[in-house]
C-alpha positions as CSV (number, residue, x, y, z in Angstrom):
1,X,6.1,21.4,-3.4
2,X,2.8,22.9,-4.2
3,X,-0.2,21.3,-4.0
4,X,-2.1,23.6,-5.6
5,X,-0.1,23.7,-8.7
6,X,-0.3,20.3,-8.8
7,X,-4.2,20.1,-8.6
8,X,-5.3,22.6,-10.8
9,X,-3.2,21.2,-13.5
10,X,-4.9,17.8,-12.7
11,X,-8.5,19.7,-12.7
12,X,-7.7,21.1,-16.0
13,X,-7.6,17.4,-17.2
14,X,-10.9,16.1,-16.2
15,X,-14.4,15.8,-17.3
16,X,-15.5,14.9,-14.0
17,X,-14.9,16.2,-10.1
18,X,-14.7,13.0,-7.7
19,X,-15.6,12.9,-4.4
20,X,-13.8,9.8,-4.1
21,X,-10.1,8.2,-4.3
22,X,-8.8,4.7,-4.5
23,X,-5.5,4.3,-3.8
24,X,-3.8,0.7,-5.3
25,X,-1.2,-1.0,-4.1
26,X,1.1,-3.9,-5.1
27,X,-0.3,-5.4,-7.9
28,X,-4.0,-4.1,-7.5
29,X,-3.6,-1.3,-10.3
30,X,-5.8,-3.3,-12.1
31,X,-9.2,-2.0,-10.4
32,X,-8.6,1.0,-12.9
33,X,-9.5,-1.2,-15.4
34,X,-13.0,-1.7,-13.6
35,X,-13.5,2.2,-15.0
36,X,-16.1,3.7,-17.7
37,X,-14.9,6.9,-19.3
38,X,-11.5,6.5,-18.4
39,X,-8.8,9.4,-18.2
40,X,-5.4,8.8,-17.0
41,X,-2.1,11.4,-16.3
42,X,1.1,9.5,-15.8
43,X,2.4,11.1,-12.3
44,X,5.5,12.0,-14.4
45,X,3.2,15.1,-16.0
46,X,1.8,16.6,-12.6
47,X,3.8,19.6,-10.9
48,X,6.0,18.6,-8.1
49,X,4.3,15.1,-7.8
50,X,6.6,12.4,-7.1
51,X,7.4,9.1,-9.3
52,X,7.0,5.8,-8.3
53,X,9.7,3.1,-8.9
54,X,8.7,-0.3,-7.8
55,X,7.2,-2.9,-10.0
56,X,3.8,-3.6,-9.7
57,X,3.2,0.5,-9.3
58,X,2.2,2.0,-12.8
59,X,2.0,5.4,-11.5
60,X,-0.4,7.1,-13.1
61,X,-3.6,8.8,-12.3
62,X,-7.2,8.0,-13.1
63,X,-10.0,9.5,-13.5
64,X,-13.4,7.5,-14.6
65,X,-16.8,6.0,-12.9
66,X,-17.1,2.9,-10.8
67,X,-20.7,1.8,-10.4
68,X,-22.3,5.6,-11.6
69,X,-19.7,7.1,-9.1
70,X,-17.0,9.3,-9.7
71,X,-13.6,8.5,-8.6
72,X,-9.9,8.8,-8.5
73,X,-8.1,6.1,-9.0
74,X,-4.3,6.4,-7.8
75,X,-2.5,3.4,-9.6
76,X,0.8,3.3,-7.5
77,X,2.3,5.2,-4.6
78,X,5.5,6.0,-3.9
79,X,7.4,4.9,-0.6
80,X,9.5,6.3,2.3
81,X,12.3,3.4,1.8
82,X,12.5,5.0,-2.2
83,X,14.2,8.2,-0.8
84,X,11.3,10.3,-0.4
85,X,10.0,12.3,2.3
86,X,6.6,11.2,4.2
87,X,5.8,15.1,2.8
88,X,6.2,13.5,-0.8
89,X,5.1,9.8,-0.2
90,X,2.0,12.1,1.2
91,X,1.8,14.5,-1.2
92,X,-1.2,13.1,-3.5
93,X,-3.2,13.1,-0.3
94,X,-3.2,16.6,0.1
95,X,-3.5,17.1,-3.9
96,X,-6.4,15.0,-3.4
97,X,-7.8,17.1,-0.4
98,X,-7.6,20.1,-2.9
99,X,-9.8,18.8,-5.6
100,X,-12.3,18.2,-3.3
101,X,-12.0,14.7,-2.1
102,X,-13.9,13.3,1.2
103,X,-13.5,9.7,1.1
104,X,-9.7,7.9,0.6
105,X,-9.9,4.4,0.0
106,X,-6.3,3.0,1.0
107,X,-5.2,-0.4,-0.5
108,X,-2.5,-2.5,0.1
109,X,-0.4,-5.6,-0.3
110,X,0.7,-6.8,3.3
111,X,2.0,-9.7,5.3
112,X,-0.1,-12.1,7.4
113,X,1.1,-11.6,10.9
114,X,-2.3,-13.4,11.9
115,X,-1.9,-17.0,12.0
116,X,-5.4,-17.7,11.0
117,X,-4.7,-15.6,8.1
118,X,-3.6,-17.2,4.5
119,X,-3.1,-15.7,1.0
120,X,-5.2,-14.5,-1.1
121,X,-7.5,-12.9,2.3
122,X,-8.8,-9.6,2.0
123,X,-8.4,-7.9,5.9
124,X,-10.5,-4.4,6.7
125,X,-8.2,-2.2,8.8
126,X,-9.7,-1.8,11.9
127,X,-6.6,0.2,13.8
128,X,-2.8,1.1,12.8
129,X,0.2,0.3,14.5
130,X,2.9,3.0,12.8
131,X,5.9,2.0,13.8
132,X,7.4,4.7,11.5
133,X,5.6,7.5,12.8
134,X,6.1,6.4,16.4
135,X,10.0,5.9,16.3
136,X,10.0,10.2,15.0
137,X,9.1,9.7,11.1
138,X,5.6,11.6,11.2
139,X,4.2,13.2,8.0
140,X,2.9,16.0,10.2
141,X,6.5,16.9,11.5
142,X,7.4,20.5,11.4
143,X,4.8,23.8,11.3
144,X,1.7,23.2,10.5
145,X,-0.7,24.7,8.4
146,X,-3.7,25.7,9.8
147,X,-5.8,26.1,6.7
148,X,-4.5,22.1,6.2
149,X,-5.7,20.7,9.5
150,X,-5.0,20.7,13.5
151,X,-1.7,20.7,14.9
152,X,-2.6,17.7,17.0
153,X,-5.6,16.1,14.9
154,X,-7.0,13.3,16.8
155,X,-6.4,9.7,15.4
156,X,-8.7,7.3,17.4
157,X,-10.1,5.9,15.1
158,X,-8.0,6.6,12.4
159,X,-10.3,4.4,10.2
160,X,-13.8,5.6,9.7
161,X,-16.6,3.5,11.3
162,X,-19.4,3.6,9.1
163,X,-17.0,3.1,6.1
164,X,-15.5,0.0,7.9
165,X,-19.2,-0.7,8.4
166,X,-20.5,-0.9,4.9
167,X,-17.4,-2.9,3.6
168,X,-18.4,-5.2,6.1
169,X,-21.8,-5.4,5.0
170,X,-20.5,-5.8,1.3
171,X,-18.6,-8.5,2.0
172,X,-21.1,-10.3,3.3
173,X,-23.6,-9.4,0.4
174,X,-21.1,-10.8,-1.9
175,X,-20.2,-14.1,0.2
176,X,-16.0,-12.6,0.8
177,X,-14.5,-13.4,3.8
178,X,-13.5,-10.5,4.6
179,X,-10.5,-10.5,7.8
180,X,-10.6,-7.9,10.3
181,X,-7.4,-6.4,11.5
182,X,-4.8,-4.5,12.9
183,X,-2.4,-3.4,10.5
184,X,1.8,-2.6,11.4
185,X,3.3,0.1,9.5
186,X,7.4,-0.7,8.6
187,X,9.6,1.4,6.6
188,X,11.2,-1.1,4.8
189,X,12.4,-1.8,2.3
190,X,14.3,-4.8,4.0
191,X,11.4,-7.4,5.0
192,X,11.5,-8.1,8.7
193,X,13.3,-10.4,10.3
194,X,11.1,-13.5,12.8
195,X,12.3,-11.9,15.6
196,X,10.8,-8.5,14.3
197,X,7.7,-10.4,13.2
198,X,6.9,-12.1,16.6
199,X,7.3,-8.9,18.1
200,X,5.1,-7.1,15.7
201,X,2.0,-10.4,16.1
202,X,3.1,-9.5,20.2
203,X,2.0,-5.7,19.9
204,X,-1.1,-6.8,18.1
205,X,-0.2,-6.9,14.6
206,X,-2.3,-8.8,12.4
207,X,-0.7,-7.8,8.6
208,X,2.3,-5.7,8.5
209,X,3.7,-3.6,5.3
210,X,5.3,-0.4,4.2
211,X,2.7,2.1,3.4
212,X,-0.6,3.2,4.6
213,X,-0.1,4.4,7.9
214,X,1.4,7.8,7.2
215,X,-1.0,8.3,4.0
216,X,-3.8,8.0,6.7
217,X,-2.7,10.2,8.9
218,X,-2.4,12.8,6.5
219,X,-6.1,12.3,5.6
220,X,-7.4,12.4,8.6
221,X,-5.7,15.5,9.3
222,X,-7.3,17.0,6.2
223,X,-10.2,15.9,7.3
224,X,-10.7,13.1,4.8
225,X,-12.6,9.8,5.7
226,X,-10.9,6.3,5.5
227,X,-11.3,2.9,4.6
228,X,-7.9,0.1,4.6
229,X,-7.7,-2.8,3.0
230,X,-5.0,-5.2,2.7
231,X,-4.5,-7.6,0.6
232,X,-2.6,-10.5,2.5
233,X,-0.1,-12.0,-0.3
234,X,1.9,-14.0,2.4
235,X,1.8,-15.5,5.5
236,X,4.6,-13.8,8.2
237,X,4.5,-15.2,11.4
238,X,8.1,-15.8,12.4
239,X,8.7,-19.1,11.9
240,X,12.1,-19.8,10.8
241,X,12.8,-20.0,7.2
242,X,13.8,-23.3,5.7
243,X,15.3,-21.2,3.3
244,X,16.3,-17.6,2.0
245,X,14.3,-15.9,-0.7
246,X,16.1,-12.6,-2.5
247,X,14.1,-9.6,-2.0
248,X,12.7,-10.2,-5.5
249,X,11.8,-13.8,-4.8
250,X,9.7,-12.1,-2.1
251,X,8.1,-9.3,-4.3
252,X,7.4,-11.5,-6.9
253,X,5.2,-13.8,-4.6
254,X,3.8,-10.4,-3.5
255,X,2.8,-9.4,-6.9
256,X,1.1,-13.0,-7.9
257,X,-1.0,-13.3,-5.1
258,X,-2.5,-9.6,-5.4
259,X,-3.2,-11.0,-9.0
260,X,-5.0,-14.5,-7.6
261,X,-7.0,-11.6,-5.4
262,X,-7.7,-8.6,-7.5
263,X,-10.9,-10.0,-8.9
264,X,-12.5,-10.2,-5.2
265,X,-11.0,-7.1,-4.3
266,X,-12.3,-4.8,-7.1
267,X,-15.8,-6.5,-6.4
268,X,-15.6,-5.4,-2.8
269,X,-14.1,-1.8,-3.7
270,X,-17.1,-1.4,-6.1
271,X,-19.3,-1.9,-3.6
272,X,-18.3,-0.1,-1.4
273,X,-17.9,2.8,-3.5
274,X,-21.7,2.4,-4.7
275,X,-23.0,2.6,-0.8
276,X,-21.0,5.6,-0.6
């Protein structure tokens, strides 16, 4: 996999050179429709990059301005419990890197593991639990490339204070209650059980999900800055189940709460992106 070959076919596309990406999750591609002067490439037409496969990821890329700024706008991801590597669910991040990107704006739909929590909250990720990374899935396993980043790049914080700073100010500005949290990284794709889940609120988790964590790391090593944001589409807090939803019962619910939400959350991202 080549990064290179992957971003100078994507800078051969564009009118314009971000400094910026937002990455969308579940059901928030939407916030590309927030764009002026919009160019998209489905990931199907970039070198080596992988395609997404879950509903509610489009998987394309965008190009276009949000609030006179500049930005990428990465409408889908891909995931570690589709089959890929964390090299390839990681990949874009370093494509990203290459084109000249400082700032990564990481989105995603997650679980409430906070009981004060309900649907439809926005929470900023203040700190990462990755339980992926920690049980020997890392997307910095094997050599490292110097020109890249450190071998052992430093990951407290992981999430850029000023940034984290500024959404907070945002939200204010534009009356969101905007959750702070700590945010558990699963592999998935089976949700967890309420055992799992009261272990996961025990270690501190306040939302939990399936992406994220790795994609930060990656960043960070690359020496990107980086904002979180989750979008909490259901409450998980281990109590038992009255009954059993399908996995697609589950995703679904997923999917029409990031819609109840994405208005709020693309005001927010906006702003952001305009104090940047």
């Amino acid at each position: 996999m080549s990064h290179t070959s992957a971003s100078d076919f994507i800078r051969s596309q564009i009118l314009h050179s971000p400094r910026i990406a937002v990455v969308t999750g579940s059901g928030l591609g939407a916030l590309g429709d927030a764009l002026t002067d919009v160019q998209s490439v489905p990931f199907a037409s970039i070198p080596d990059f992988p395609r997404a496969t879950v509903e509610g990821h489009r998987g394309e890329l965008c190009f276009g301005v949000l609030r006179a700024k500049p930005v990428y706008i990465m409408r889908g991801r891909v995931h570690f419990y589709e089959g890929y590597s964390l090299q390839q669910v990681t990949f874009y991040v370093r494509v990203l890197r290459a084109l000249g990107v400082e700032t990564l704006v990481l989105t995603n739909a997650a679980g409430g593991l906070n009981a004060d929590f309900a649907a439809g909250d926005i929470m900023l990720i203040a700190d990462h639990i990755n339980l992926v990374g920690m049980a020997g899935h890392n997307p910095l396993h094997g050599p490292n490339d110097a020109a890249l980043g450190p071998r052992f790049p430093s990951m407290n914080p992981a999430y850029d204070p000023h940034l984290r700073a500024v959404a907070k100010q945002v939200a204010q500005a534009l009356q969101i209650n905007l959750r702070e949290g700590v945010y558990a990284a699963v592999a998935g794709p089976s949700f967890e059980t309420a055992a799992e889940l009261r272990a996961l609120r025990l270690l501190g988790g306040d939302a939990v999900g399936m992406s994220t964590a790795s994609e930060c790391i990656v960043a960070v090593h690359s020496g990107m800055k980086v904002l979180g944001l989750s979008l909490i589409t259901n409450l998980a807090t281990g109590e038992p189940a009255s009954e059993r939803f399908t996995a697609d019962e589950l995703h679904h619910e997923v999917l029409a709460a990031s819609e109840a939400a994405v208005p709020k959350m693309v005001k927010l991202i906006s702003g952001v992106v305009e104090q940047i």
